[in-house]
TORPA-4810 file (N, C-alpha, C, O; in nm, 3 decimals):
<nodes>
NODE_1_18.450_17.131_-2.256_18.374_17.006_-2.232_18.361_16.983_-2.081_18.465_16.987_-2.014_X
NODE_2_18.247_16.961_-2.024_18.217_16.920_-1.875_18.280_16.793_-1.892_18.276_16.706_-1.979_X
NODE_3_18.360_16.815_-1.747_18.427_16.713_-1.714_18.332_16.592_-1.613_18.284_16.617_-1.502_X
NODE_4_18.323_16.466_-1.684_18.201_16.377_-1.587_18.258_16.350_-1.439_18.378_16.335_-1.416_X
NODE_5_18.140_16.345_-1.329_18.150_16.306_-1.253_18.119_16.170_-1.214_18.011_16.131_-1.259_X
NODE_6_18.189_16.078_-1.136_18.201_15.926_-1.117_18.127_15.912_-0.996_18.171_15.960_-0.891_X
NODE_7_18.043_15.864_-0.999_17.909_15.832_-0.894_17.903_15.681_-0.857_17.881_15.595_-0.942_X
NODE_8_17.924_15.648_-0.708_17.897_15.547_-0.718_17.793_15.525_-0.560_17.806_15.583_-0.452_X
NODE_9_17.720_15.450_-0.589_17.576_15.401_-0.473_17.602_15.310_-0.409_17.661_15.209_-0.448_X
NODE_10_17.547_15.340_-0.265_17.597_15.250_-0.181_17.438_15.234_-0.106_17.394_15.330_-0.044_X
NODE_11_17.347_15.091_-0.117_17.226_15.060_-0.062_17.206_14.954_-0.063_17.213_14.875_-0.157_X
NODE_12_17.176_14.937_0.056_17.114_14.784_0.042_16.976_14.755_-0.007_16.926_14.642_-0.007_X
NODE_13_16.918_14.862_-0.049_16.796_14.796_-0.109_16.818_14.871_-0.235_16.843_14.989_-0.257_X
NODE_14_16.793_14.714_-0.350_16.819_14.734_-0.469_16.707_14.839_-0.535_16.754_14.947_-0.571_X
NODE_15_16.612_14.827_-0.549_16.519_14.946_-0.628_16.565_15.067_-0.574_16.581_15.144_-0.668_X
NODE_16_16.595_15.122_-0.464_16.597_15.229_-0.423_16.731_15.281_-0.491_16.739_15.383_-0.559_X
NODE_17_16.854_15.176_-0.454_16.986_15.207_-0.564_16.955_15.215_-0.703_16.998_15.311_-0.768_X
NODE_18_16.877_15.113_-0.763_16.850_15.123_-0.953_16.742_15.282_-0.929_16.713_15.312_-1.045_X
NODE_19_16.692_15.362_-0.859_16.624_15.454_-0.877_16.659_15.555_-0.906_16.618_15.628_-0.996_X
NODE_20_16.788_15.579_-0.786_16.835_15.693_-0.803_16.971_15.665_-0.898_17.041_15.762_-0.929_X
NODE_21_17.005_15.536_-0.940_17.095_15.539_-1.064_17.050_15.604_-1.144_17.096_15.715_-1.170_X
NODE_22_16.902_15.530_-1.231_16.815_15.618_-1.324_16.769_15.750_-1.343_16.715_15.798_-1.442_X
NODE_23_16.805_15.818_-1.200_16.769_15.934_-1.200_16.931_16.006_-1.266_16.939_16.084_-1.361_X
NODE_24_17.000_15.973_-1.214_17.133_16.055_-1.218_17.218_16.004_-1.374_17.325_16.055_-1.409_X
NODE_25_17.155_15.911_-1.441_17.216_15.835_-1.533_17.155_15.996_-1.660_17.208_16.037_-1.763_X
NODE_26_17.046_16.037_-1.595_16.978_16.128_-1.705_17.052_16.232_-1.729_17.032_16.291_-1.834_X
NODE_27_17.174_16.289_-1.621_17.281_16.386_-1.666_17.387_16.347_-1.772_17.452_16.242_-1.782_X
NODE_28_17.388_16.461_-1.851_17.481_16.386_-1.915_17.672_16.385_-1.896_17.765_16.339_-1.962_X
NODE_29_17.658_16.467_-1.761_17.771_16.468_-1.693_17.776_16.405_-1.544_17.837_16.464_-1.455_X
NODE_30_17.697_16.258_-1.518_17.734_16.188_-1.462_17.780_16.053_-1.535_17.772_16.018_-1.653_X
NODE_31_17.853_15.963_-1.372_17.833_15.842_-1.465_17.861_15.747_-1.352_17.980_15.737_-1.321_X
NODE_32_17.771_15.672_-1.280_17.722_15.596_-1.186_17.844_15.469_-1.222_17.817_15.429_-1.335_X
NODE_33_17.923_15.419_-1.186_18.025_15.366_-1.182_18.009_15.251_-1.078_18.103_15.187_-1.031_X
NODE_34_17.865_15.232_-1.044_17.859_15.107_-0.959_17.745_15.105_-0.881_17.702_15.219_-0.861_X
NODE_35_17.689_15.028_-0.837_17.569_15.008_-0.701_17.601_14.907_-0.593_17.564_14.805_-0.651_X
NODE_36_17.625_14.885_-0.529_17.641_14.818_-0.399_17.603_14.832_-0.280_17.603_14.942_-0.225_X
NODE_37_17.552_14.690_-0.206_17.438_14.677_-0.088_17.479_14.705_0.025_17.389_14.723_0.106_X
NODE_38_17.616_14.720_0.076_17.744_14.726_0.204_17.826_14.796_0.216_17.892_14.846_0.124_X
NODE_39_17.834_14.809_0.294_17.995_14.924_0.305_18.088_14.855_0.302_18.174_14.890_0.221_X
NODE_40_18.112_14.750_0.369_18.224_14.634_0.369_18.248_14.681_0.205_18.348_14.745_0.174_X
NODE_41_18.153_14.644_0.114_18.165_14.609_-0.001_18.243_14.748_-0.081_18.345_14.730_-0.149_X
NODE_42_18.171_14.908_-0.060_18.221_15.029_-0.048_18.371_15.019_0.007_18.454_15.056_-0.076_X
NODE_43_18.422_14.977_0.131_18.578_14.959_0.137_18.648_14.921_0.041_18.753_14.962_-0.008_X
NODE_44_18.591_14.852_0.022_18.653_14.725_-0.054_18.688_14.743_-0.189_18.789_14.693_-0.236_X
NODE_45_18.581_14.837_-0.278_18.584_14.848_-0.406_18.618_15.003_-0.430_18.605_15.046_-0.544_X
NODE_46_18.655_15.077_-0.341_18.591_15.209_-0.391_18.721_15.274_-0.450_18.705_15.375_-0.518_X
NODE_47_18.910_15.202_-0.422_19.009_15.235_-0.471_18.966_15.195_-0.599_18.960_15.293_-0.673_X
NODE_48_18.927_15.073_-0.665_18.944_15.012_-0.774_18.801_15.108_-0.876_18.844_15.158_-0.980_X
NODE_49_18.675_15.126_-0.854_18.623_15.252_-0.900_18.624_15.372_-0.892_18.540_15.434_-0.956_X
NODE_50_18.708_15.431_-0.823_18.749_15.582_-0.819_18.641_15.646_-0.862_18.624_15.692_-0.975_X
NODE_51_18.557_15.649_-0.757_18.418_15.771_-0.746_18.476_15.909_-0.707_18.556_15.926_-0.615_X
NODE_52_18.430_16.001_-0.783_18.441_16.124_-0.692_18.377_16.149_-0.602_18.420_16.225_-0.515_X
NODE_53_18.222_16.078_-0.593_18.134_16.096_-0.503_18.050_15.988_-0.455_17.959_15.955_-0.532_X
NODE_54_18.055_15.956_-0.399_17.966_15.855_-0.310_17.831_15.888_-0.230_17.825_15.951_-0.125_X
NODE_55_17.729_15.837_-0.297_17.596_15.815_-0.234_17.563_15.688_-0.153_17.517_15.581_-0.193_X
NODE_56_17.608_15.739_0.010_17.593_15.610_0.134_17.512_15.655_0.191_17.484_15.770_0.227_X
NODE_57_17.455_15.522_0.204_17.308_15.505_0.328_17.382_15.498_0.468_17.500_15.471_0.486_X
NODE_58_17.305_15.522_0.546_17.336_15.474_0.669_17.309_15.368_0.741_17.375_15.370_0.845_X
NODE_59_17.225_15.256_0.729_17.186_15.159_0.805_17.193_15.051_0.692_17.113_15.040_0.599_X
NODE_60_17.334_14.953_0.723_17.313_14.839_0.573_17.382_14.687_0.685_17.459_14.675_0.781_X
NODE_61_17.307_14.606_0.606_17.356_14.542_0.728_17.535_14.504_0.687_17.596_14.513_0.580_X
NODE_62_17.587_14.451_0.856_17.747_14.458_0.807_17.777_14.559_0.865_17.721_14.588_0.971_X
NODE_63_17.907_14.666_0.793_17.910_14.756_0.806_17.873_14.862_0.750_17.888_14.880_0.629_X
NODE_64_17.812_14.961_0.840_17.695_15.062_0.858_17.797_15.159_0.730_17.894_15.113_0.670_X
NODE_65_17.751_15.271_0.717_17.701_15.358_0.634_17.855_15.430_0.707_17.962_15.444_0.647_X
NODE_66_17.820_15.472_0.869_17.939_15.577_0.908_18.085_15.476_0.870_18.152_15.494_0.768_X
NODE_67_18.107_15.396_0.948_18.245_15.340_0.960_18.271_15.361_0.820_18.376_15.423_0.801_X
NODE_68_18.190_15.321_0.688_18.249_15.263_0.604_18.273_15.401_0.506_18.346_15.412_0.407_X
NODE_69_18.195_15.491_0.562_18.236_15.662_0.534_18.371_15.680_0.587_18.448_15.742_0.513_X
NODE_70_18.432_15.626_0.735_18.539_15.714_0.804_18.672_15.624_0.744_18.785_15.671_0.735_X
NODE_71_18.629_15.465_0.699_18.748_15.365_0.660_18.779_15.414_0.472_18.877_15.408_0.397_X
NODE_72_18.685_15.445_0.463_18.694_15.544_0.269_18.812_15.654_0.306_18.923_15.669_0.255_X
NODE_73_18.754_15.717_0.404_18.831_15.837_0.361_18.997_15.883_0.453_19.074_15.977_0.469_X
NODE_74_18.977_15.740_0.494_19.126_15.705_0.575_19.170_15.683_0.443_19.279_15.740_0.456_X
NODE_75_19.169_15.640_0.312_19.233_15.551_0.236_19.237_15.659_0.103_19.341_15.702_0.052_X
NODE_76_19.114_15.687_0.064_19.120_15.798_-0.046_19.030_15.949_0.007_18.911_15.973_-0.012_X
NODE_77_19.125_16.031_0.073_19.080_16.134_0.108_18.984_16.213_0.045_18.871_16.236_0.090_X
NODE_78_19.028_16.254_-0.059_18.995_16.323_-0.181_18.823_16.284_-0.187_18.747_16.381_-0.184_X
NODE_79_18.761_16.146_-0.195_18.662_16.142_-0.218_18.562_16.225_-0.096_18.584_16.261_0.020_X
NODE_80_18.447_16.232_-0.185_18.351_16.339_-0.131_18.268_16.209_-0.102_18.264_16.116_-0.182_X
NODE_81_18.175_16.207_0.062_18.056_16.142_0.040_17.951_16.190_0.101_17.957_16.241_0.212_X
NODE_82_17.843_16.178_0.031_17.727_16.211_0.060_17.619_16.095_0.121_17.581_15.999_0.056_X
NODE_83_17.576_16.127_0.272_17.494_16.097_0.294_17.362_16.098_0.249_17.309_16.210_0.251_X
NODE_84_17.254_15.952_0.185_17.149_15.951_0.144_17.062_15.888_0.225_17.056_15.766_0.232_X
NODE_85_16.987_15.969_0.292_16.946_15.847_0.438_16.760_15.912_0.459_16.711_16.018_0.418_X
NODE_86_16.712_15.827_0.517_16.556_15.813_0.521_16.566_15.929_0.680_16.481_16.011_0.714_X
NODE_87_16.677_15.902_0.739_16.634_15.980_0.902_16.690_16.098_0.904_16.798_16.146_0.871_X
NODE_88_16.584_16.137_0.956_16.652_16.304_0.923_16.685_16.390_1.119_16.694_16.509_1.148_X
NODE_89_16.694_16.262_1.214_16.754_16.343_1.350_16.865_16.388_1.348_16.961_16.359_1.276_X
NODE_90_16.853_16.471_1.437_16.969_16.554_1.432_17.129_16.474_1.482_17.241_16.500_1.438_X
NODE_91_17.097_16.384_1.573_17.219_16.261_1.604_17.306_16.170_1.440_17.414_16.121_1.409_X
NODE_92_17.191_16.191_1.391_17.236_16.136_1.264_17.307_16.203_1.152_17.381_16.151_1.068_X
NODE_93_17.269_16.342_1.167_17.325_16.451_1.054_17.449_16.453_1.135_17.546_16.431_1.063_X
NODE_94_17.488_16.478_1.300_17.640_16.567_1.310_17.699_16.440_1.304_17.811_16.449_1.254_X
NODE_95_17.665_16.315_1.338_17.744_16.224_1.342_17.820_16.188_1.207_17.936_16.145_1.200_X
NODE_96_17.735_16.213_1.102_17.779_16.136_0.951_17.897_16.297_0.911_18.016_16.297_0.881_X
NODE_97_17.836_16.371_0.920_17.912_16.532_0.943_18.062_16.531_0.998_18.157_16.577_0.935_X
NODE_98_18.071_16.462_1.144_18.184_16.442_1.200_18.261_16.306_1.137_18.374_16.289_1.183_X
NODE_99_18.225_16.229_1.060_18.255_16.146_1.061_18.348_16.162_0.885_18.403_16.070_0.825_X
NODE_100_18.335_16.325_0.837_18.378_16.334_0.715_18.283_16.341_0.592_18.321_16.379_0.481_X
NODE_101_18.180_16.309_0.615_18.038_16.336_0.506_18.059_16.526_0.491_18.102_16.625_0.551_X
NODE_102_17.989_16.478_0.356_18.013_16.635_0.274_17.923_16.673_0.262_17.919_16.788_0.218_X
NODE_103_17.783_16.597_0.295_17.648_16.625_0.307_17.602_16.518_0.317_17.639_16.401_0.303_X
NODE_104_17.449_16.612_0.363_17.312_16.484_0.407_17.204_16.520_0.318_17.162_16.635_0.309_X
NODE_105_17.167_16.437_0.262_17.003_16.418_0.185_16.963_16.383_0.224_17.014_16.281_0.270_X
NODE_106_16.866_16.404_0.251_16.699_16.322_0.294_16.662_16.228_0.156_16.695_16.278_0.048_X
NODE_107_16.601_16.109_0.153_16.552_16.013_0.027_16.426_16.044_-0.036_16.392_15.997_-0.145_X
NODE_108_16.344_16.139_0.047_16.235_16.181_0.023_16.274_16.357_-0.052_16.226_16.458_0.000_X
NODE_109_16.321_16.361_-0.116_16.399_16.505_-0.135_16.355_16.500_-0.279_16.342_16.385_-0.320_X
NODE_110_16.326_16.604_-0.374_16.288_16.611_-0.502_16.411_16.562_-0.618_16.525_16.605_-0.607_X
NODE_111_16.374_16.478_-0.716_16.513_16.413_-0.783_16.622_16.509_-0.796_16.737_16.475_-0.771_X
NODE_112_16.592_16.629_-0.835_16.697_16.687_-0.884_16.765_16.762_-0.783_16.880_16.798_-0.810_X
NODE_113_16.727_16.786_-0.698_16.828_16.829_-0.546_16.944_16.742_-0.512_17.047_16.789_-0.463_X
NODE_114_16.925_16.574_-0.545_17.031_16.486_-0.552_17.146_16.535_-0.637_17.259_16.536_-0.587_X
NODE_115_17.129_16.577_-0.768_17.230_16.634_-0.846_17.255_16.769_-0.795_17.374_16.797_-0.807_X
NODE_116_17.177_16.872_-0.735_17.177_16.963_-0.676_17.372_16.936_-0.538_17.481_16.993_-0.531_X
NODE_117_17.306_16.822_-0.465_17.405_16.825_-0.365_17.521_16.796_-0.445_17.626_16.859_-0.435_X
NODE_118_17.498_16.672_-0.548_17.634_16.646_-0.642_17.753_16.723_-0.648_17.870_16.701_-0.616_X
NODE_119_17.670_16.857_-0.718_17.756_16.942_-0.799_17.801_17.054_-0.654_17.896_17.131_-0.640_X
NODE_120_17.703_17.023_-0.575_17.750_17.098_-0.448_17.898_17.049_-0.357_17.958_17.137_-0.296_X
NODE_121_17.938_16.941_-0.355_18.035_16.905_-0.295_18.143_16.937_-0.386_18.235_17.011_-0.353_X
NODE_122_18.130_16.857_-0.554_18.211_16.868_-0.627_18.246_17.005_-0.591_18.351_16.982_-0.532_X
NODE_123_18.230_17.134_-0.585_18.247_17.280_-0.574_18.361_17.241_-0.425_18.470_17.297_-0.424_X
NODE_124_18.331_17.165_-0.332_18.413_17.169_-0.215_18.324_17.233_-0.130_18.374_17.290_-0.033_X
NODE_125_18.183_17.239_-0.147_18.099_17.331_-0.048_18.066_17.169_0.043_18.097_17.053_0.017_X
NODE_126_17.990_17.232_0.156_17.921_17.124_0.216_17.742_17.151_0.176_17.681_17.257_0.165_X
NODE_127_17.702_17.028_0.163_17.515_17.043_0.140_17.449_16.969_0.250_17.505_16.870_0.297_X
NODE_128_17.363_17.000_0.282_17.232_16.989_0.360_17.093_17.019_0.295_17.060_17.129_0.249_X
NODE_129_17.009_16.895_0.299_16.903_16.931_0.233_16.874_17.000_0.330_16.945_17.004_0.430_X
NODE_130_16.708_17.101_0.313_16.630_17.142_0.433_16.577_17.070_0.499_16.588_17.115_0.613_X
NODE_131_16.510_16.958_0.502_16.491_16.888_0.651_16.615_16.868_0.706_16.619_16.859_0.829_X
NODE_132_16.713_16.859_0.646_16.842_16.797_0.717_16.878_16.917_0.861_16.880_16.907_0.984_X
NODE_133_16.910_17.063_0.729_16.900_17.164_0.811_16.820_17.220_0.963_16.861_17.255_1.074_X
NODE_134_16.681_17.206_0.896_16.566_17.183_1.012_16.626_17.137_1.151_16.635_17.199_1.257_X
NODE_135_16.673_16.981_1.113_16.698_16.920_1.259_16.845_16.946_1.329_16.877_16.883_1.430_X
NODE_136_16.892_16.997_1.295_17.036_17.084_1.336_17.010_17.174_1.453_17.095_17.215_1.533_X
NODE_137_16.884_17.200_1.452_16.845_17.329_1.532_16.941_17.277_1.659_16.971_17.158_1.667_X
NODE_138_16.999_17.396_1.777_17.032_17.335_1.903_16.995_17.259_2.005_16.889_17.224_1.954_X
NODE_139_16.995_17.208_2.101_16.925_17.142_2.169_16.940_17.198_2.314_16.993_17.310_2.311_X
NODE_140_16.920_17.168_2.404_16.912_17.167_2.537_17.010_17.098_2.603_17.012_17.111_2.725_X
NODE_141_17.110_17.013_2.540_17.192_16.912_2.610_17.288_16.983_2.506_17.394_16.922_2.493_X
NODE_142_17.282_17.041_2.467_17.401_17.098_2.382_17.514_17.106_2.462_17.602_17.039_2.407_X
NODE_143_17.554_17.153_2.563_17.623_17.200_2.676_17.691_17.049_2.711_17.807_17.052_2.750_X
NODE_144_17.637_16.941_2.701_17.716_16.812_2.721_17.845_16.794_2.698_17.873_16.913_2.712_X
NODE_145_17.953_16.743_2.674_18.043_16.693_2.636_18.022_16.652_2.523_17.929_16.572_2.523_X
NODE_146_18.068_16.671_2.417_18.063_16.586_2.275_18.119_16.496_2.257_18.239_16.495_2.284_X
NODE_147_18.043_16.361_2.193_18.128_16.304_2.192_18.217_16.269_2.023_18.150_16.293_1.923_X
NODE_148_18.323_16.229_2.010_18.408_16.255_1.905_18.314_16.118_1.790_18.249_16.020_1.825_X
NODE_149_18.346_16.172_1.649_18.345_16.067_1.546_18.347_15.918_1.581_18.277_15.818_1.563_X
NODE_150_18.419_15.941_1.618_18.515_15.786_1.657_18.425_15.691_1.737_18.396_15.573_1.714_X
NODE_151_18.386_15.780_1.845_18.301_15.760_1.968_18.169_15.734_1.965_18.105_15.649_2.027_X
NODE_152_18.132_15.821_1.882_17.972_15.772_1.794_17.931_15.642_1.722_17.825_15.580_1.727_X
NODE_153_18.073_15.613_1.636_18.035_15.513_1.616_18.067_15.369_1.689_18.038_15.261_1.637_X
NODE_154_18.111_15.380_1.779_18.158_15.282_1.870_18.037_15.295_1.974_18.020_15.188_2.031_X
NODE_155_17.934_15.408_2.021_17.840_15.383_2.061_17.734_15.347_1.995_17.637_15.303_2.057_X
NODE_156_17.732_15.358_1.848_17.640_15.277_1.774_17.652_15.132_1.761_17.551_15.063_1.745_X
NODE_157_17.784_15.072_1.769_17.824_14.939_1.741_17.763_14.872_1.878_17.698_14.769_1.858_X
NODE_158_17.779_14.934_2.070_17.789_14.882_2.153_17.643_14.870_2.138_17.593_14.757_2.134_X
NODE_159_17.585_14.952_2.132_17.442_14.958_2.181_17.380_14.891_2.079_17.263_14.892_2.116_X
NODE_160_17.384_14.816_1.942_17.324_14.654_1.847_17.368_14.583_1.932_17.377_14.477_1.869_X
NODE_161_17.422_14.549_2.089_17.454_14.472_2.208_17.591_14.376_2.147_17.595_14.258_2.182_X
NODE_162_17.727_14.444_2.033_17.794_14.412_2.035_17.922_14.396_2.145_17.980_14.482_2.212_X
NODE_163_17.939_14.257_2.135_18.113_14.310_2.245_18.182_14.378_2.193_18.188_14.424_2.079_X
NODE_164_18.283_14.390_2.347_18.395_14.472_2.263_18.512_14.391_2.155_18.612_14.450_2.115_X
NODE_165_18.486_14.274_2.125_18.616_14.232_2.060_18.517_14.244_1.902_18.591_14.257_1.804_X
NODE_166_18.373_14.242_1.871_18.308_14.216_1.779_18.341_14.350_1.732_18.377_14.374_1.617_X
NODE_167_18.324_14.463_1.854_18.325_14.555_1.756_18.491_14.592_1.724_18.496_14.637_1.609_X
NODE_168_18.549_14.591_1.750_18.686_14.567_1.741_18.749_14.525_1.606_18.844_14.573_1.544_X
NODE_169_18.644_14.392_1.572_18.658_14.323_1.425_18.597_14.440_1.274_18.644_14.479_1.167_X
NODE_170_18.449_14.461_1.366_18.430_14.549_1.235_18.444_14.681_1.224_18.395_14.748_1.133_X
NODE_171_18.545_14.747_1.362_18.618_14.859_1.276_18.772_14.840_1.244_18.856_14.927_1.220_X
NODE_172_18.783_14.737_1.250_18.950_14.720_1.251_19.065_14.800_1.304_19.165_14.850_1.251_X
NODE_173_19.006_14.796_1.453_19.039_14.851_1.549_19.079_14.746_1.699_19.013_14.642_1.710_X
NODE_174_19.175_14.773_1.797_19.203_14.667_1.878_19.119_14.690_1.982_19.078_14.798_2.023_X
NODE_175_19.092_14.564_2.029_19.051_14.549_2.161_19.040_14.669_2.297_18.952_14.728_2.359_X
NODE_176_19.146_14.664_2.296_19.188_14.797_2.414_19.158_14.919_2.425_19.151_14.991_2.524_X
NODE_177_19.136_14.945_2.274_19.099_15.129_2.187_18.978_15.070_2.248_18.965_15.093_2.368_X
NODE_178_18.863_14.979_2.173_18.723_14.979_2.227_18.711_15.001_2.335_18.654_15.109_2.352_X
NODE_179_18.741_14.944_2.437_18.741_14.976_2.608_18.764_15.113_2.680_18.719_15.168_2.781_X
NODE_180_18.889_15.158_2.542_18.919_15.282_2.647_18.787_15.373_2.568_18.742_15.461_2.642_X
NODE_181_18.737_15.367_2.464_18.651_15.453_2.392_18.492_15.444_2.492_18.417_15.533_2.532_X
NODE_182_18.490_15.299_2.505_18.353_15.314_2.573_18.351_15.335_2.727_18.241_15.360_2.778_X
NODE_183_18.450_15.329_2.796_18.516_15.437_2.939_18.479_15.593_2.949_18.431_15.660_3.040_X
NODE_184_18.518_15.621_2.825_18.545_15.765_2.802_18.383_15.841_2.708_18.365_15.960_2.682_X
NODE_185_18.293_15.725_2.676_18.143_15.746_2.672_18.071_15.751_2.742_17.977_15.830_2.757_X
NODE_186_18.112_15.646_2.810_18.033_15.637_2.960_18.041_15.724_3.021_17.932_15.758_3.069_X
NODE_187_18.169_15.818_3.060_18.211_15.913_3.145_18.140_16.027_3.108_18.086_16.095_3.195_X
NODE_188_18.129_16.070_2.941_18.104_16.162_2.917_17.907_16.217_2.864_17.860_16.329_2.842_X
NODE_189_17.837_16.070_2.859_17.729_16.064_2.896_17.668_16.031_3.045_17.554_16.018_3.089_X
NODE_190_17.774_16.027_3.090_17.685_15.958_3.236_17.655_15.868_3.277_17.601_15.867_3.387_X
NODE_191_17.677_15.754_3.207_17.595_15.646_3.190_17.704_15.571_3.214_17.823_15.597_3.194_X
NODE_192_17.620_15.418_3.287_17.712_15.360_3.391_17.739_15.203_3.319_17.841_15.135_3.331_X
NODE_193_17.605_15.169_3.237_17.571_15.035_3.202_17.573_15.042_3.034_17.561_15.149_2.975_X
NODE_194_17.588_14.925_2.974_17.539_14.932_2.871_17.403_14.955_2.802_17.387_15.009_2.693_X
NODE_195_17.279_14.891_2.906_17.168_14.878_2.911_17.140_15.065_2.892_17.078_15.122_2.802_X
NODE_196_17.206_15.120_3.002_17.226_15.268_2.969_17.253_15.344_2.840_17.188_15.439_2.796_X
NODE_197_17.382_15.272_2.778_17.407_15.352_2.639_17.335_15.295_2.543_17.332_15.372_2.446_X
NODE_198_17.265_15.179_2.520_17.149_15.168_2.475_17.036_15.216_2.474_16.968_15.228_2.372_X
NODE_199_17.002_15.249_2.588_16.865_15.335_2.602_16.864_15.481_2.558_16.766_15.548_2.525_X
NODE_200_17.037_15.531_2.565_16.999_15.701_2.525_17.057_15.672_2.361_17.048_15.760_2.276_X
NODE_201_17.111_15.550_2.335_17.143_15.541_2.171_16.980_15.574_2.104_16.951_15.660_2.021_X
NODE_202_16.882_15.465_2.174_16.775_15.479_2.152_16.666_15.654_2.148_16.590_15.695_2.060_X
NODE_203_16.688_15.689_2.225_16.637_15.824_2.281_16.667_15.919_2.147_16.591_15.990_2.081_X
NODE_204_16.818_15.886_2.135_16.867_16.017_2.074_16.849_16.000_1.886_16.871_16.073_1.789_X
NODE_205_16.810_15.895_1.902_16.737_15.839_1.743_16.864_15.761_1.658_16.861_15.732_1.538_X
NODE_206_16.974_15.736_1.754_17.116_15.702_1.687_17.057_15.523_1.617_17.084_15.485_1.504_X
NODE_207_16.981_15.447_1.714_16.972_15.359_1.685_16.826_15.294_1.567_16.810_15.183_1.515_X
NODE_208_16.732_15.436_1.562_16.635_15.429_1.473_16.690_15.367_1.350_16.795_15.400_1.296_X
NODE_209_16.604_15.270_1.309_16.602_15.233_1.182_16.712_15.095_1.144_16.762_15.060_1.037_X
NODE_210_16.721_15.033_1.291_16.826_14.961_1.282_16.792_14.811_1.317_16.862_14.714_1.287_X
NODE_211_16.652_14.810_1.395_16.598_14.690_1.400_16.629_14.645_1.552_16.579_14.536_1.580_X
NODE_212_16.704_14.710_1.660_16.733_14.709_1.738_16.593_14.726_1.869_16.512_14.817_1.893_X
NODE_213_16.615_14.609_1.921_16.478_14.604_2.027_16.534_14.645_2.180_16.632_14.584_2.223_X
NODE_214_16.481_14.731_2.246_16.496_14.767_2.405_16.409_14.720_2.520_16.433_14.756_2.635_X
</nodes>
């Protein structure tokens, strides 16, 4: 007997979550174990539904898609999550990548490639749709300094023109870590101002899709 897999959705926009429920409800070895608009909300619930796999967006308002990927899997390792996201730059794939994602889908991807990645993680493989792949290609700044998980998303938080104690609150993280993290961004992009790590958040497509004006 196939053993079911426990699926649970993480979107803030409801049709798009009831869509791909309906799509995945049609296996008869899944079983969608929830829909929810937040990650806050994903923290929060995801001991008490024990998903094997998680389908997270990246841009919800609250907390985003990454943190609430890196605060999951501080807590229940084991779970697999899959990125389901509309942007397919390449800032966005290594970041969700580094951040512990087991793959990236594109939303525009044919239904059954979604179950495709499913059964792909369940295996312990990592998936990438092909556009995902596509934008992986290297870059020209490759040679930069990288900056860590951690760091990504603390330059995503600074550059929505959060302080440091705000963002502090919504990674549940202290004061002091933020400071020394965005020291050690600055240093390692170059960049002197915030107005700065905003503008290459912007550039590098980190902040696409976020509502964020420059």
């Amino acid at each position: 007997m196939t053993e079911t897999i426990r699926v649970l959705i993480v979107d803030d926009h409801p049709m798009v979550a009831e869509g791909i429920q309906s799509i995945l409800e049609s296996f008869d070895d899944i079983k969608v174990v929830g829909t929810l608009g937040n990650g806050r909300d994903a923290v929060d619930q995801a001991a008490r539904l024990k998903p094997d796999v998680i389908l997270m967006d990246l841009n919800m308002p609250g907390l985003g898609g990454l943190s609430a990927t890196e605060l999951i899997l501080e807590r229940l390792p084991d779970t697999r999550i899959l990125i389901l996201s509309m942007h397919d730059s390449p800032e966005y794939i290594s970041t969700a990548l580094s951040h512990g994602a087991k793959g990236y889908v594109l939303k525009d991807v044919p239904t059954d490639e979604i179950k495709q990645a499913i059964d792909a993680v369940m295996r312990g493989e990592r998936y990438l749709c092909t556009g995902a792949i596509g934008s992986l290609e290297p870059k020209e700044d490759a040679a930069r300094e990288a900056l860590t998980g951690r760091e990504q998303t603390i330059l995503l938080e600074l550059a929505q023109g959060k302080s440091n104690k705000e963002v502090a609150l919504a990674l549940d993280i202290s004061v002091r870590t933020v400071e020394t993290h965005r020291k050690n961004i600055k240093r390692k992009l170059g960049i002197s101002s915030t107005a700065g790590l905003t503008r290459y958040a912007l550039e590098h497509g980190v902040l696409q899709g976020t509502g964020v004006a420059f």
